[in-house]
C-alpha positions in Angstrom: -14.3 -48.5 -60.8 -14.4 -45.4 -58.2 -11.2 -44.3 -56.9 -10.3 -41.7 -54.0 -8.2 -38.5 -55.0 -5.7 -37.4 -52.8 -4.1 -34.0 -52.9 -0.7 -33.1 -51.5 0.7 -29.8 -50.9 -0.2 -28.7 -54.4 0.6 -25.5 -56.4 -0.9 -23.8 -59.3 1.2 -21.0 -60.9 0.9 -18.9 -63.6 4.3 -16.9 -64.5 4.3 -15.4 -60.9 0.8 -15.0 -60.3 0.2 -17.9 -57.8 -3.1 -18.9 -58.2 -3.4 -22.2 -55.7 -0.2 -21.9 -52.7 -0.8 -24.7 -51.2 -3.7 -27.0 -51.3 -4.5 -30.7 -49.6 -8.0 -32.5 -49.9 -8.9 -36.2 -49.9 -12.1 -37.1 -51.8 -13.5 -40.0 -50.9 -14.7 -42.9 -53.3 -17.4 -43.0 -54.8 -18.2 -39.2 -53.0 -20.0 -36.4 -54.8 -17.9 -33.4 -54.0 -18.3 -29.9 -54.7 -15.7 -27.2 -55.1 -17.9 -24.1 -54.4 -17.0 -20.2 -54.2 -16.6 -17.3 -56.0 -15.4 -16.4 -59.2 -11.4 -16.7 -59.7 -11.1 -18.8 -56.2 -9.2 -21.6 -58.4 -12.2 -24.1 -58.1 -12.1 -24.4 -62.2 -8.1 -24.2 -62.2 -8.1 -27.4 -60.0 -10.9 -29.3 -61.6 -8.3 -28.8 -64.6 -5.6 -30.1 -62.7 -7.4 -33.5 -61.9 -8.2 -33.4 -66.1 -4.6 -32.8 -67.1 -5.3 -29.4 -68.6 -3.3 -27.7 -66.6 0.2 -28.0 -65.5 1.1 -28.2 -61.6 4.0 -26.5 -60.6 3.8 -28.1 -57.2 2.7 -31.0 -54.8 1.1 -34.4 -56.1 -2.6 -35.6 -57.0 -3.2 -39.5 -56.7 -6.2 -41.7 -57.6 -6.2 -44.6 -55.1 -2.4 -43.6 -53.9 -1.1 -43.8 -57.9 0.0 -39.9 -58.9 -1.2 -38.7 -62.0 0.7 -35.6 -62.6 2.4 -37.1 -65.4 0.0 -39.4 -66.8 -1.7 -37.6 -70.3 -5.0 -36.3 -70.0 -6.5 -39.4 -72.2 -5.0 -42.1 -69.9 -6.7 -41.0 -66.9 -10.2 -42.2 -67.5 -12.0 -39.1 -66.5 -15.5 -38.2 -67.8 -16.0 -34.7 -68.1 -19.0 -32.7 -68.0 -19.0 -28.7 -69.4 -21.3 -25.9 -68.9 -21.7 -25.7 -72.8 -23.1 -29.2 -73.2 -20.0 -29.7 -75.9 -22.4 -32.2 -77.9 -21.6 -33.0 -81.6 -24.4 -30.9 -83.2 -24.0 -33.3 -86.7 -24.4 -36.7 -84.5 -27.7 -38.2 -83.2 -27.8 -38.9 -79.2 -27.2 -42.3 -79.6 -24.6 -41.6 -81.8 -22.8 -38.7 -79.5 -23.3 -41.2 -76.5 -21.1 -44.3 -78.2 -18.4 -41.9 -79.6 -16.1 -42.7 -76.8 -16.9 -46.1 -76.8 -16.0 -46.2 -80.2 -12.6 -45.1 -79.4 -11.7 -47.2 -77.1 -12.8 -49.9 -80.0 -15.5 -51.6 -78.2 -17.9 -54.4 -80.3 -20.9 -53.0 -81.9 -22.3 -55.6 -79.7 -21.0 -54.1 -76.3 -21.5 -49.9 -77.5 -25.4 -50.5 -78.2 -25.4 -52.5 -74.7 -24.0 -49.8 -73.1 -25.3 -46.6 -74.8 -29.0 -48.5 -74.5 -28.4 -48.7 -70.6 -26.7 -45.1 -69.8 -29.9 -43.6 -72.1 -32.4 -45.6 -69.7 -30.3 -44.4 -66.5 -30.6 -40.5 -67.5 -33.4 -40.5 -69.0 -33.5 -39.5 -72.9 -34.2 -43.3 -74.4 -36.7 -41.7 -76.6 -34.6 -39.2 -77.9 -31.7 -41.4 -78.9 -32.6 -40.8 -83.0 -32.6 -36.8 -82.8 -30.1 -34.5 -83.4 -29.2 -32.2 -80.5 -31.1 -29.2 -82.2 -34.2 -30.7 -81.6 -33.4 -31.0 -78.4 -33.6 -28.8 -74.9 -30.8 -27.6 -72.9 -31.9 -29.7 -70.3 -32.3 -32.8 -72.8 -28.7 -31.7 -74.2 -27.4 -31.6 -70.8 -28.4 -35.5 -69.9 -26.8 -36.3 -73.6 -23.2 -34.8 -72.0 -23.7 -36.6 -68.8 -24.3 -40.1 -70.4 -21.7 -39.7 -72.6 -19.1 -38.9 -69.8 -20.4 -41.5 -67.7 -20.9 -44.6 -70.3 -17.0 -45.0 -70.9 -17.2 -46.3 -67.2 -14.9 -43.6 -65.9 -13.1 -43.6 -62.5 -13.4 -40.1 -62.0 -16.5 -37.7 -63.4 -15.5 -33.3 -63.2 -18.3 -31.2 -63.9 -17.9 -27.5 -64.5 -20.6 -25.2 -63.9 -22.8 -28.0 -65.9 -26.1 -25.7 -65.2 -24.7 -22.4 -65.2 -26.7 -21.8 -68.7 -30.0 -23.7 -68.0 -32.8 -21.5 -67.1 -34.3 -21.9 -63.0 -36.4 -24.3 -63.4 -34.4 -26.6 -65.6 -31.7 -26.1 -63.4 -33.3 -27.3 -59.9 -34.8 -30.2 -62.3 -31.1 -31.5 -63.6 -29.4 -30.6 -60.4 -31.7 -33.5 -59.1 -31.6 -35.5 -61.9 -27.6 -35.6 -61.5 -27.2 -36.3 -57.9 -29.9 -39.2 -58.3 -27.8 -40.6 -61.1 -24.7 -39.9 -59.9 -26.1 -42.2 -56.4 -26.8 -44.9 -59.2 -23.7 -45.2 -60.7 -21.2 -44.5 -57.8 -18.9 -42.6 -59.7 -16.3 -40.1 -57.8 -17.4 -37.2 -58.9 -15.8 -32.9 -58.4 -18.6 -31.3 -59.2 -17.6 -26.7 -59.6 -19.8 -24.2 -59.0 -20.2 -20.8 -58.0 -24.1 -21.3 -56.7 -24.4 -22.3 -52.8 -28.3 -23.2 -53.3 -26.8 -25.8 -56.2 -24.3 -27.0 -53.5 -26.1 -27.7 -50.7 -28.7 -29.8 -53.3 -26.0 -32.2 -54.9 -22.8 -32.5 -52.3 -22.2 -35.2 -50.0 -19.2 -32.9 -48.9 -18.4 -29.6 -49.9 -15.3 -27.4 -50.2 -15.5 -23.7 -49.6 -12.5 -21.6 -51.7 -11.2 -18.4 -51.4 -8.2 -17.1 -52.8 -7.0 -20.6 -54.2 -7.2 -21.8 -50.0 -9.7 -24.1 -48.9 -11.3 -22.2 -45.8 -14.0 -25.1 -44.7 -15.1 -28.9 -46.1 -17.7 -30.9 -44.8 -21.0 -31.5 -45.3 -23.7 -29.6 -46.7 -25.4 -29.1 -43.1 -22.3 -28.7 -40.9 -21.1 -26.1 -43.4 -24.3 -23.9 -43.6 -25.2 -24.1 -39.7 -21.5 -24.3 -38.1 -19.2 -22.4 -40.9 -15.3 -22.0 -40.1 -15.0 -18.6 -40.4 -16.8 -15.5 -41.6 -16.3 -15.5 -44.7 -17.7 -18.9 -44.9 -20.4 -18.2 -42.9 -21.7 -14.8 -45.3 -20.6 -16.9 -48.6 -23.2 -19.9 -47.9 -26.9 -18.2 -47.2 -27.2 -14.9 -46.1 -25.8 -14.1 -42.6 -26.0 -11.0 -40.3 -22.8 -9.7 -38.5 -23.5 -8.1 -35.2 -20.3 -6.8 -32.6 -20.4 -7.5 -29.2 -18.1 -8.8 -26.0 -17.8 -12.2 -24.8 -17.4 -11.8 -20.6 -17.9 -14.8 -18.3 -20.0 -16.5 -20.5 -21.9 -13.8 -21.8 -22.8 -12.2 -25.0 -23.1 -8.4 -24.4 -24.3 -6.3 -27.4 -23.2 -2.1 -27.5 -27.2 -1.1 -26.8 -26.6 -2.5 -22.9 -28.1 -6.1 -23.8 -26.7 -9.4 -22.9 -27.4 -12.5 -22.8 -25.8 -15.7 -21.7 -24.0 -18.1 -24.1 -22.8 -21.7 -23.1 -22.2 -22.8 -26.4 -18.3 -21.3 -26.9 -15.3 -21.9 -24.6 -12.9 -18.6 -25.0 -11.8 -15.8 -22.8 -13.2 -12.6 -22.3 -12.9 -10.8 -25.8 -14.3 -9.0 -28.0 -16.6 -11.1 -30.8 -18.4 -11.0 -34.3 -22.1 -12.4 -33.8 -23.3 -14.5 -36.9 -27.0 -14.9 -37.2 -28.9 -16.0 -40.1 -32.1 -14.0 -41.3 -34.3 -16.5 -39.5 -32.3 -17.0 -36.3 -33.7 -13.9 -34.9 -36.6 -13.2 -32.9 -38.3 -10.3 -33.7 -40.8 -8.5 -31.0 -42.7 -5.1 -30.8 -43.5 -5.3 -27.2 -40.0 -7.3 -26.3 -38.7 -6.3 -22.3 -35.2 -6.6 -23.8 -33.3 -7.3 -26.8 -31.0 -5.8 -29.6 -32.7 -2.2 -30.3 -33.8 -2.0 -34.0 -36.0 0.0 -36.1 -38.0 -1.5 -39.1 -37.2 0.3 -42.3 -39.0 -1.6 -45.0 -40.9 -5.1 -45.4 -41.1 -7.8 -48.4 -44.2 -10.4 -47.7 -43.6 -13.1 -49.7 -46.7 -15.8 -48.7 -44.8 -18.5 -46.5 -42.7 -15.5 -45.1 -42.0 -12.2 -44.5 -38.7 -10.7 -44.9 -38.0 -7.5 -42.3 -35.6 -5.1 -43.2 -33.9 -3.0 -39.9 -31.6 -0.4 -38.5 -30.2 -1.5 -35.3 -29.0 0.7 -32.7 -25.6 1.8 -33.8 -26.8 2.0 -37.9 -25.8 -1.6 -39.1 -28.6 -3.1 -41.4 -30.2 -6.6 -41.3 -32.2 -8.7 -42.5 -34.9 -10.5 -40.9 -37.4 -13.8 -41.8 -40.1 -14.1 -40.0 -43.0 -16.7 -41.0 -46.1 -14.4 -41.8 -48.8 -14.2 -39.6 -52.4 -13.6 -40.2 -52.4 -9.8 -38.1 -50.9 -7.0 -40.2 -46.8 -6.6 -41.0 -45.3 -4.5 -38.8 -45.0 -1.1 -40.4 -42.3 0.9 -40.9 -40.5 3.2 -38.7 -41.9 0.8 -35.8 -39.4 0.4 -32.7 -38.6 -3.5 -32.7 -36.5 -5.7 -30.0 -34.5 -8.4 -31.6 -34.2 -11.7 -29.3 -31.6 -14.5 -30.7 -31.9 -18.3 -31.3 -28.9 -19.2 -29.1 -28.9 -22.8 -30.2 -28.0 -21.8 -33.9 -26.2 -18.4 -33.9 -22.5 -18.8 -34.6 -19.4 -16.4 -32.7 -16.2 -15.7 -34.4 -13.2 -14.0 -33.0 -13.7 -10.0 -34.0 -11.3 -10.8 -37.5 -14.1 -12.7 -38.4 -11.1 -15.7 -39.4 -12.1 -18.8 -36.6 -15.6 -20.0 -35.4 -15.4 -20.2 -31.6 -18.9 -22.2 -31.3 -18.7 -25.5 -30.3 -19.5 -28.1 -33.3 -17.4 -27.2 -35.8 -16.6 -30.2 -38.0 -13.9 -29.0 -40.8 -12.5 -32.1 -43.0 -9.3 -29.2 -44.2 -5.5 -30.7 -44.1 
């Protein structure tokens, strides 16, 4: 059975380092939900909160309104899913997938039911007789998976479960998990530091910094309407440009402006957001933000334009390559926007003022 989490006001401490002030979430049941941001953020800290291995110094987490904080790790029925695979290297799969089973004193009858059916559902039926040296990380990866999922948990917590797979393995179990994951309908926190591995597994994400959630929703509203700047530069790459909001109109420091309907604020001064390939780059442009190309990367599909605008900044252009030559460097370019998907902040970068911003955050 899937559950929802609730979380209420709560507080990590360590001595008197705080490390989470003041956090409150609802995960939804039977939700994959990801806990993504840099390194120290808390994402891990609270994943270990949920588990039990960690203490919480304030607030309350609930599964389906019933709080946990006092409940022992091993009564929760959690299945958990480490970035080191943690399989018994002495045990078979089979015999690594029915350990917990075995503990909870199931029939032989009912653990070879089971074990058969969570090996089928990820995959590795025909590895059930090997030892885990004979097997990839990939292959070891789906053993950990099955055996957190086949005790029937309420909850599955994954911690950076890719983080030492190789590229390629890694885009081919990040699929492999949200397709099972679909199939079994188990809650499931999924942490990671990679936005790419985010976007490909969440139904909802959760953006941390500093032990605050800055911005949850989904994978789309997050990456084309983020919350604040530091959301915005965290998921995908993302150009800052200053200008002035006046009467419905974007004016950039080089004399060029541009009307923008998409924001209701007063006249102030604004941070412009625009992805690499929400710009439009022309030689011959009548108007635009002044730039000059410094250097080029083609890369087949596209071609990724590096610039000096007018006052110094840098950015970062994709353009889809065309068949006539790249533009060379030291060229004098004009930089048109796609109005329709740039974002405006106020000028400390901390609240989107576009219109469409869906943020879940209590």
């Amino acid at each position: 059975m899937s559950v929802s989490i609730h979380f209420q006001n709560v507080v990590k401490k360590y001595g008197d380092n705080t490390i989470i002030p003041d956090l409150s979430l609802d995960v939804r049941e039977g939700e994959f939900f990801t806990l993504l941001g840099p390194s120290g953020c808390g994402k891990t800290t609270l994943l270990r909160m949920v588990a039990g291995f960690n203490s919480i110094e304030g607030g309350t987490i609930s599964f389906n309104g019933k709080v946990i904080n006092d409940i022992a790790p091993n009564k929760r029925n959690i299945g958990m899913v480490f970035q080191n695979y943690a399989v018994f290297p002495h045990m078979t799969v089979r015999e690594n997938v029915a350990f917990g089973l075995e503990n909870r004193r199931l029939s032989k009858g009912e653990i070879k039911s089971r074990v058969d059916e969570i090996l089928e559902t990820v995959k590795i039926t025909q590895y059930a007789d090997r030892l885990p040296e004979r097997l990839s990380g990939g292959q070891q990866q789906r053993v950990a998976l099955a055996r957190a999922i086949v005790i029937k948990p309420d909850v599955l917590l994954m911690d950076e479960p890719l983080s030492n797979l190789d590229a390629k393995l890694r885009i081919e179990m990040r699929n492999a998990i949200r397709q099972i994951q679909n199939s079994v309908g188990i809650t499931t926190i999924y942490v990671t530091h990679d936005q790419e591995e985010a976007m490909a597994v969440s139904d909802r994400i959760a953006v941390m910094n500093g032990g605050v959630i800055q911005h949850v929703s989904s994978p789309k509203s997050i990456y084309q309407r983020p919350a604040n700047q530091f959301v915005a530069n965290f998921i995908g790459r993302s150009n800052t440009l200053k200008a002035r909001y006046e009467h419905g109109t974007l004016k950039f420091g080089n004399g060029y402006a541009v009307q923008y309907d998409n924001m209701t604020a007063p006249d102030e001064d604004v941070l412009v957001a625009v992805r690499p390939e929400e710009f439009v780059l022309s030689e011959n442009g009548q108007s635009g933000i002044d730039a000059t190309v410094t250097s080029s990367v083609f890369l087949g599909l596209n071609t990724t334009y590096f610039v000096e605008l007018y006052d110094g900044t840098q950015a970062e252009i994709v353009e889809e390559s065309s068949i006539s030559s790249i533009i060379p460097n030291g060229t004098r370019v004009k930089l048109g926007l796609k109005l329709d998907k740039i974002n405006v902040f106020t000028a400390d970068g901390s609240a989107n003022l576009t219109k469409g911003v869906v943020n879940d955050v209590r």
